[in-house]
C-alpha positions in Angstrom: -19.4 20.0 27.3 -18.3 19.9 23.6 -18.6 23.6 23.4 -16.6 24.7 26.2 -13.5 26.2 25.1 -11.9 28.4 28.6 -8.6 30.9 28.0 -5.6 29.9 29.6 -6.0 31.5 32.7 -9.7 30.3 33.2 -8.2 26.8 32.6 -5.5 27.3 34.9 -7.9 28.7 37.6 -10.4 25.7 37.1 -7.8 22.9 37.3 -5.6 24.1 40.7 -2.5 24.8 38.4 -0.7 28.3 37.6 -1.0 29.6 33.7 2.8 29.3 33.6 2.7 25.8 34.5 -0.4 24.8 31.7 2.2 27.1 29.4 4.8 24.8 29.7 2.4 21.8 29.7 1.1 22.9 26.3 4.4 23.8 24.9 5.5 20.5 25.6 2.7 19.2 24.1 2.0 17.3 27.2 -1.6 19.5 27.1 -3.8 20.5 23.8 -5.2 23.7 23.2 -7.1 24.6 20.6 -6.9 27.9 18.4 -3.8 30.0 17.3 -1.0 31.0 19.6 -2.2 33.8 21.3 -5.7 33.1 21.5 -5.3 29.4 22.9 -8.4 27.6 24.5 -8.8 24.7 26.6 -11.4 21.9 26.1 -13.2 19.5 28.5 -10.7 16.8 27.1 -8.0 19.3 27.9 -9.3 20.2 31.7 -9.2 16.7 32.3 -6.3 15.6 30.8 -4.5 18.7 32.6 -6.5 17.3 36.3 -4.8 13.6 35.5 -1.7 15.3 35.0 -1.9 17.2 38.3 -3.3 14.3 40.7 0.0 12.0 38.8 2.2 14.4 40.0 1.3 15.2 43.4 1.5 11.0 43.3 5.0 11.9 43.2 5.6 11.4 39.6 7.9 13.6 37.3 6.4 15.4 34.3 6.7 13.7 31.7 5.5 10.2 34.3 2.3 11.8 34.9 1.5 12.7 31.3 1.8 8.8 30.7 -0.1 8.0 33.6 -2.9 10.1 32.3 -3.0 8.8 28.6 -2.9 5.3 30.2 -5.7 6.3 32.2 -7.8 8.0 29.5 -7.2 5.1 27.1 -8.6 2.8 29.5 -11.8 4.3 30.2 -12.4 5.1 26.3 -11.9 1.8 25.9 -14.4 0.5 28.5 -16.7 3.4 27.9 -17.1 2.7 23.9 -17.9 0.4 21.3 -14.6 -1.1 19.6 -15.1 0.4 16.0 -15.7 3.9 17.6 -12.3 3.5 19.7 -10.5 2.8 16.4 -12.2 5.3 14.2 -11.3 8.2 16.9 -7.6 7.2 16.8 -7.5 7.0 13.1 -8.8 10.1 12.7 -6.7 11.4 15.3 -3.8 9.8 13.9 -4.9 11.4 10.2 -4.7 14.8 11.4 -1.0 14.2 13.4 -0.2 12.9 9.8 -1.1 15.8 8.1 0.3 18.2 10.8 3.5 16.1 10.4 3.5 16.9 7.0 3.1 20.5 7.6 5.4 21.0 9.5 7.7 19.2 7.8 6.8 20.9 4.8 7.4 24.5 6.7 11.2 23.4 7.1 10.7 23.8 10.9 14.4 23.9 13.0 16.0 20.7 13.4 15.8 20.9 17.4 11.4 21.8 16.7 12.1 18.3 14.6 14.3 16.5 16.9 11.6 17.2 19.3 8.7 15.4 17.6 10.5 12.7 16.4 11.5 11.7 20.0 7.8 12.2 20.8 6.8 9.9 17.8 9.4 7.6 18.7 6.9 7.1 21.8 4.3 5.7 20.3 3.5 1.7 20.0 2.8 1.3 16.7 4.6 -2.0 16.9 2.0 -3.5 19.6 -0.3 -2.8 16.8 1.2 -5.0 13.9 1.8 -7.9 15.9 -1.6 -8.1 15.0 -0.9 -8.1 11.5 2.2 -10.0 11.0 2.1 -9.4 7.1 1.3 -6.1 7.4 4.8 -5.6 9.4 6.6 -7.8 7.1 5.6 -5.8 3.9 6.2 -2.3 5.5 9.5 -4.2 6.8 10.5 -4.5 2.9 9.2 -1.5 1.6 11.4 -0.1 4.4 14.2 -1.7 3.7 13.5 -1.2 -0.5 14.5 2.5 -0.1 
């Protein structure tokens, strides 16, 4: 399964969902594709994150809802499926690599509405549920914060 990598329209076939619709899914960023623009391929991660989405929505949620719905639902069974330390490795090195595209992209002076865009979808995240767990940790982030 790690090496399946289908084109757009094989992953559209596969997973019950027109290529225009995975298009705007992945353009969103509701959907990850791997590979430059143009030459885009879909994962096992993304066939079943893109098969969440689709059962969410025939639930009767809206877009964005379902996308939810589906990290929710992928969280939970990594959770349950895996050891503790290789749940938090995988989302720290996940979370490196949004860091360094962050930075490249930030770096690339990107338009302010491509910007706009991720900061609303960074705004997203809990990274507060995480220092509760770490009070001091918030508290000196809190003053280097407000240091600036």
């Amino acid at each position: 399964m790690d090496k399946l990598r289908l084109s757009i329209g094989e992953a559209a076939r596969v997973s019950g969902v027109t290529v225009r619709q995975l298009s705007y899914w992945t353009q969103k960023g509701l959907v990850r594709a791997l590979g430059a623009p143009g030459k885009k391929r879909y994962d096992f991660r993304a066939l079943e994150r893109i098969a969440l989405i689709k059962r969410h929505l025939n639930e009767g949620y809206a877009l964005d809802e379902a996308a939810r719905e589906a990290d929710r639902w992928l969280r939970a069974r990594l959770v349950q499926a895996a050891e503790p330390q290789q749940v938090i490795a995988r989302s720290v090195a996940e979370l490196e690599e949004l860091v360094g595209y962050l930075k490249g992209r930030l770096a690339r002076c990107t338009s302010r509405a491509q910007l706009v865009q991720t900061a609303t979808k960074l705004s997203q995240l809990n990274i507060a549920a995480l220092f509760d767990e770490r009070p001091a940790l918030r508290r000196r982030l809190v003053r280097a914060g407000s240091s600036r």
